[in-house]
C-alpha positions in Angstrom: 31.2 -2.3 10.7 32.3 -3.9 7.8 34.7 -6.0 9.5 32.1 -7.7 11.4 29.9 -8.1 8.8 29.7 -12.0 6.9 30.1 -12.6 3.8 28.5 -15.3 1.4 30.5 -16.6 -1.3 29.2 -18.2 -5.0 31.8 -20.8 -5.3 31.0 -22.2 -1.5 27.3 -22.2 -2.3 26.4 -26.0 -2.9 26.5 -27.4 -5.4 29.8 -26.5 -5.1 30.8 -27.3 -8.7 32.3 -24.1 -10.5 29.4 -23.0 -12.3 28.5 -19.3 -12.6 24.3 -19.6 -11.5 23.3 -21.2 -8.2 19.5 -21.3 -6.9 18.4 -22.4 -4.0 15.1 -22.5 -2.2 15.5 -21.6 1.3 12.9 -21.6 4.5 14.3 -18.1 6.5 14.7 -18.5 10.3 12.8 -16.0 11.8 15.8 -13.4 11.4 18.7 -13.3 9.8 21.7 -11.2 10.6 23.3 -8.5 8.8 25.5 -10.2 5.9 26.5 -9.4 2.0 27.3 -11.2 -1.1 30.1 -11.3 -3.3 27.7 -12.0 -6.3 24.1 -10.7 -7.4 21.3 -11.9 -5.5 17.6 -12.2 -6.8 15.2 -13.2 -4.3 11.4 -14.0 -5.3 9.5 -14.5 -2.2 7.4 -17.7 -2.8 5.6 -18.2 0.9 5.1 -15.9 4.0 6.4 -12.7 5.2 8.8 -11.0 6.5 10.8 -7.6 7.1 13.9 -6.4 4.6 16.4 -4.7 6.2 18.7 -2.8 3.7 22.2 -1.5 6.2 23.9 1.4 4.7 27.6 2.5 5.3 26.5 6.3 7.0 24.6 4.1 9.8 20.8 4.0 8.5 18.8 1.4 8.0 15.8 1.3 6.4 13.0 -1.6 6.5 10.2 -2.9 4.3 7.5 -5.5 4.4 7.9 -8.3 1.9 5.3 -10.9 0.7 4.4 -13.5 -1.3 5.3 -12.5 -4.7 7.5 -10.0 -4.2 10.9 -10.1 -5.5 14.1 -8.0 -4.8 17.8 -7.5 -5.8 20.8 -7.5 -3.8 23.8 -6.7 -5.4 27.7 -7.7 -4.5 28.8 -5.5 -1.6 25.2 -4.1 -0.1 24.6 -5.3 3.5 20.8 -6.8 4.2 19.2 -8.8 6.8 15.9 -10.5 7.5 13.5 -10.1 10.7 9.8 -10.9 12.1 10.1 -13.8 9.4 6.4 -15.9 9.1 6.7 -19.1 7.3 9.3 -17.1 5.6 10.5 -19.1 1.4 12.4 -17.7 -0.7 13.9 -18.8 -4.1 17.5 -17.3 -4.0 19.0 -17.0 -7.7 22.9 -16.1 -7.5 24.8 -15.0 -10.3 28.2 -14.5 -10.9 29.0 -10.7 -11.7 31.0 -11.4 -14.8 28.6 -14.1 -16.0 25.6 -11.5 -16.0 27.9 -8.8 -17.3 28.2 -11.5 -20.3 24.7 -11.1 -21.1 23.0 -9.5 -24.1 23.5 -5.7 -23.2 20.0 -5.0 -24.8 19.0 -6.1 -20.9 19.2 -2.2 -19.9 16.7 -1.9 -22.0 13.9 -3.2 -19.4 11.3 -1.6 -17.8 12.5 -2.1 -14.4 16.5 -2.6 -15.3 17.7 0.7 -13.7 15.8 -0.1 -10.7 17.3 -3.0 -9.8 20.6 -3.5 -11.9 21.9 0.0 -13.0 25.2 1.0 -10.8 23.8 3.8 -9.3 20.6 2.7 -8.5 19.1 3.2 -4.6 18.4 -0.1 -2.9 15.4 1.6 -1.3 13.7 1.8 -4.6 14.1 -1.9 -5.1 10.9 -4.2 -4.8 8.7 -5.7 -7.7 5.4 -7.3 -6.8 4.1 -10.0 -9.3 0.6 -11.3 -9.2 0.1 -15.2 -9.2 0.1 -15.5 -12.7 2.8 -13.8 -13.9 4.7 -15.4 -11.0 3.8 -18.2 -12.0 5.3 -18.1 -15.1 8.3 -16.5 -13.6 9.0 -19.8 -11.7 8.6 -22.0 -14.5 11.4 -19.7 -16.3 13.2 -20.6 -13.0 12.9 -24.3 -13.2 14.4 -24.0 -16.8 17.1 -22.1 -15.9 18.2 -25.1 -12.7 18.1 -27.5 -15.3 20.6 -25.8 -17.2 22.5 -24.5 -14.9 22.8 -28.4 -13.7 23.6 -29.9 -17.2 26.8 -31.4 -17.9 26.7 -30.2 -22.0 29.6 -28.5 -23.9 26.5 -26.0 -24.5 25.8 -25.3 -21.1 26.8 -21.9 -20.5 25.2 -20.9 -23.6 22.1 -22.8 -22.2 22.3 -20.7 -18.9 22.5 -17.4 -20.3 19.5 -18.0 -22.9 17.5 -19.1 -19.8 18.7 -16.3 -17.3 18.1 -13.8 -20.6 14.6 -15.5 -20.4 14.1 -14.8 -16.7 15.0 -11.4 -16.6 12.8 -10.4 -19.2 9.6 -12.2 -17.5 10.3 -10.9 -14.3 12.0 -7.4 -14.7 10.1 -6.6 -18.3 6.5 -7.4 -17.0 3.5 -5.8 -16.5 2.1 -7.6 -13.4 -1.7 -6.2 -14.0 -2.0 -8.6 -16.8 -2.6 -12.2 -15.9 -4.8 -15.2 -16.1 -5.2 -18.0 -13.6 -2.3 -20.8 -13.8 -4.3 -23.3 -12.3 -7.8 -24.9 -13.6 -8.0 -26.9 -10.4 -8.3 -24.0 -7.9 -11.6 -21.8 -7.6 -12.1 -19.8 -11.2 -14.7 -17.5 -9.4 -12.1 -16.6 -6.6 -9.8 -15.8 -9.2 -11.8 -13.5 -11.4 -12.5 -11.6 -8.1 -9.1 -11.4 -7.0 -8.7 -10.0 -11.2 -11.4 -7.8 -10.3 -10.0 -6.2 -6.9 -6.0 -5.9 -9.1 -7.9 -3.7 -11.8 -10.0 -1.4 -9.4 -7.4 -1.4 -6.4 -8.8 2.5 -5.5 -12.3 1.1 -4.6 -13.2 -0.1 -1.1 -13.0 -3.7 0.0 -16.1 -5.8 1.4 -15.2 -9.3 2.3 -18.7 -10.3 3.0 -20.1 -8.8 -1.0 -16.8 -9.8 -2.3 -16.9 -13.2 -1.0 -20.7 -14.1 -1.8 -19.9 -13.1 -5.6 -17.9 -15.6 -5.7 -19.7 -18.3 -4.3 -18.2 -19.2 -0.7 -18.5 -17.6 2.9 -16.2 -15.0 4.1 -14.3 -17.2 6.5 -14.2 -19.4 3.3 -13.2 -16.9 1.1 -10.0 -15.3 3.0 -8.7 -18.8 3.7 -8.2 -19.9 -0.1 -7.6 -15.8 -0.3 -4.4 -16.3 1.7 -3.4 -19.8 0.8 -3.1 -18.2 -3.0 -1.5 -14.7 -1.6 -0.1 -14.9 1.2 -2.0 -12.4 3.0 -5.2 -11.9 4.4 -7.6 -10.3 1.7 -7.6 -6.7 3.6 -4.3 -6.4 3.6 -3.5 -7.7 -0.7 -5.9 -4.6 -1.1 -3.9 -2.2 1.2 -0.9 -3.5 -0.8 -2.7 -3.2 -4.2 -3.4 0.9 -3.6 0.2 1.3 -2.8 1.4 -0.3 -5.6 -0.7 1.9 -7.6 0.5 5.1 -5.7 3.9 4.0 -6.4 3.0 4.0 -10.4 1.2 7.4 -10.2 4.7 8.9 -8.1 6.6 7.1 -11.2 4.5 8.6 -14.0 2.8 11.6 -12.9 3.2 15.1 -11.9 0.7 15.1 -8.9 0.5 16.1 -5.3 0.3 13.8 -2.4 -3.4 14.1 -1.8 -4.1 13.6 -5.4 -2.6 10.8 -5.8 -3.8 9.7 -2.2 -7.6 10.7 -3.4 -6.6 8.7 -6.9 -6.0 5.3 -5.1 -9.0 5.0 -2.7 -7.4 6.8 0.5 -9.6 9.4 2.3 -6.4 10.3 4.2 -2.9 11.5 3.0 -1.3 11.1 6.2 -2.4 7.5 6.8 -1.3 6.8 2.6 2.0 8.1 3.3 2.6 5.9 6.8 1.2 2.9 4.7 3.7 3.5 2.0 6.6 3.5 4.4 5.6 0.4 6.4 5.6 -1.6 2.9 8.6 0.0 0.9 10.7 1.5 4.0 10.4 5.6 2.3 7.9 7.9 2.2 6.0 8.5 -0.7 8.0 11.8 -1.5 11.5 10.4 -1.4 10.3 7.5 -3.4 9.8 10.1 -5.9 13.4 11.9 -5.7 15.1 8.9 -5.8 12.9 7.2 -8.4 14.2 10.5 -10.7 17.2 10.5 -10.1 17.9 7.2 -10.7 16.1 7.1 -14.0 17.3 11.0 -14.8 13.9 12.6 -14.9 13.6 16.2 -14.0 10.0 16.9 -14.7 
């Protein structure tokens, strides 16, 4: 397999000046076949959906949904491909593996570091899911970082690794329950309820009371609800209660239909089916691999 597989290269990635960070934005065909890197990957999904395929060497593959907001890591070596792409943008950030090696090594220190970065880690347990604010603020860290990467100063590596240093530690040191509303332009009531549904994500949706608390019709309310997420409102909710089972599997000793009960499912099964569509593992592998990447044995 590995002999038919392609492989992308930092130094033929334009520009194609000799510089160890490269970001592009790109707008994903509907699918993508299998290919690796020879450099670390971090993708932050900025528009539509799609499906992750990770490709292991034993044969498996294993899926996931990806959204607006969500952001991933591929590192050198791991095969990964793309399919049932929808309006499909992605900011690609490629860095050299010695340059980030260069970094501060107080980086392992992040919350999510051995997640994503640590040589052992499992690229199944390997998706981070900011809210609009916080990524936001991650792209603005992102902007910062292309201008250095693209300045011609005797300082510009040191530039580079202040502002990747920067980005990791908005991105892969954040809480993503915490934000406030980046823009004043867009509706403030729509984003105080969309506040509202990330801090009670185990209580039932209603579009219709929802949507007349904030002032606009239903049909309304899921259009701007979409154009700010990405999804439809029922299905940011669905995501929301499996982000939170993933934090209770993560921090807590409890059983499937606890923590089912605890994020607003009625049903364990459908929870668990749920979880796998979006993160491509049931909900009790997640856990096994979660400790023994992290070395809990509680």
């Amino acid at each position: 397999m590995s002999n038919t597989i392609k492989t992308f290269y930092l130094e033929k990635l334009r520009p194609l000046e000799n510089i160890p960070v490269k970001i592009r934005d790109t707008y994903q065909d509907e699918s993508a076949e299998a290919h690796t890197h020879n450099y670390i990957e971090i993708a932050m999904v900025h528009n539509g959906r799609g499906t992750h395929l990770n490709h292991f060497p034993d044969g498996r593959i294993i899926s996931n949904t990806i959204i607006k907001g969500d952001i991933f890591v591929v590192l050198p070596g791991e095969i990964h491909s793309y399919a049932n792409c929808r309006g499909y943008r992605v900011y690609n950030l490629c860095v050299d593996v010695d340059f980030f090696a260069s970094l501060d090594q107080e980086l392992c220190r992040l919350k999510h570091y051995k997640r994503f970065f640590a040589p052992q880690r499992l690229p199944e347990v390997n998706q981070l899911h900011l809210l609009p604010g916080a990524f936001g603020e991650a792209e603005e860290k992102l902007r910062r970082l292309a201008v250095a990467s693209r300045s011609n100063s005797p300082s510009s590596i040191l530039a580079m690794k202040l502002a990747l240093t920067d980005y990791l530690f908005t991105v892969f040191d954040s809480d993503s329950r915490n934000w406030y509303p980046p823009e004043k332009d867009l509706n403030s009531r729509l984003f105080q309820s969309i506040i509202q549904l990330e801090a009670n994500p185990e209580k039932k949706f209603d579009l219709k009371s929802v949507a007349r608390k904030a002032g606009m019709s239903s049909s309304g309310y899921a259009h701007k609800f979409k154009q700010l997420t990405g999804v439809p409102p029922g299905d940011y909710c669905l995501f929301l209660k499996l982000d939170k089972v993933r934090q209770l599997l993560e921090d807590r000793q409890m059983s499937l239909t606890e923590v089912a009960l605890a994020c607003g499912f009625t049903d364990s099964n459908y929870m668990i089916r749920a979880f796998k569509k979006r993160f491509g593992i049931t909900p009790g592998t997640y856990r096994n691999n979660f400790r023994q990447i992290t070395g809990i044995t509680r």
